[in-house]
C-alpha positions in Angstrom: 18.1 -9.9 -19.4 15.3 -10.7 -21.4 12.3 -9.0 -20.0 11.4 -5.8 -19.3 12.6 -4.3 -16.2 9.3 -2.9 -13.9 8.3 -1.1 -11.0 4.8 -0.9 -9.7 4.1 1.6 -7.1 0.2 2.0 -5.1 -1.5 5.9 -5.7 -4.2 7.5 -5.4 -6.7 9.7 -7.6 -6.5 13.1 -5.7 -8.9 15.3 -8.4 -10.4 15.1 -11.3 -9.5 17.9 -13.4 -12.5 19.1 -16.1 -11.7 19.3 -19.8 -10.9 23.4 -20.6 -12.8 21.9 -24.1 -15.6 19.5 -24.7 -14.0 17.5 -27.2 -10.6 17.1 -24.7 -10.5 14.2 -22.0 -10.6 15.3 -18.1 -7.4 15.1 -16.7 -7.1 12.5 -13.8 -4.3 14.0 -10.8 -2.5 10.9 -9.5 -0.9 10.9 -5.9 2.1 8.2 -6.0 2.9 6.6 -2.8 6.8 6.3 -2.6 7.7 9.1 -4.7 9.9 11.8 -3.7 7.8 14.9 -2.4 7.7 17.2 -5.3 7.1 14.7 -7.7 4.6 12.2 -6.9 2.0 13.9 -8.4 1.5 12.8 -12.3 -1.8 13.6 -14.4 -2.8 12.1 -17.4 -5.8 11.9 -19.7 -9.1 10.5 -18.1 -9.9 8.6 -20.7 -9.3 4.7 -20.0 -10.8 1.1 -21.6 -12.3 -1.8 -19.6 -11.4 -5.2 -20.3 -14.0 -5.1 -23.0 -12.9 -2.1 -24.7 -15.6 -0.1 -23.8 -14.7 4.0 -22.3 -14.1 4.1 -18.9 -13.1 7.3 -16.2 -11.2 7.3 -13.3 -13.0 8.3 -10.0 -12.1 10.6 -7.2 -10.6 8.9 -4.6 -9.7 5.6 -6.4 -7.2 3.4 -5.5 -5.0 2.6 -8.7 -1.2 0.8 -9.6 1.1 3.0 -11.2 3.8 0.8 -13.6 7.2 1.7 -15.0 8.5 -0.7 -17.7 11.5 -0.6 -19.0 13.0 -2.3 -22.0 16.1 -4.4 -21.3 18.7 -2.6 -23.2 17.9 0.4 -21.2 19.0 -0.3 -17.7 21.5 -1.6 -16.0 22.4 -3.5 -13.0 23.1 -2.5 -9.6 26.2 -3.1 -7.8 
């Protein structure tokens, strides 16, 4: 196995969560499709890059992929 082992799973921006300071990123909540109940929600820092580098934010409602890579050496396979 040479490449990295990957999942990619559809979600869904459920809120944007506002900074508690100005100089802090809004939080993005993330709704993804296929994971167990309790734990499909993730958030993470609003604060992305287009393919130019410039600041982007995620919007409300917006439908995004969700990846999990995993470097060779750390899986294994299924029998």
């Amino acid at each position: 196995m040479s490449e990295t082992a990957s999942v990619t799973l559809p979600g869904r921006v459920e809120k944007i969560i506002p900074a508690v300071h100005p100089d802090e990123p809004s939080k993005a909540q993330i709704e993804v499709e296929g994971a167990d109940h309790l734990y499909r929600e993730i958030r993470i820092e609003n604060a992305l890059k287009d393919e130019n580098g410039a600041p982007v934010q995620l919007q409300q409602g917006a439908e995004v992929d969700v990846t999990i890579e995993a470097d060779p050496k750390a899986v294994t396979k299924r029998g």
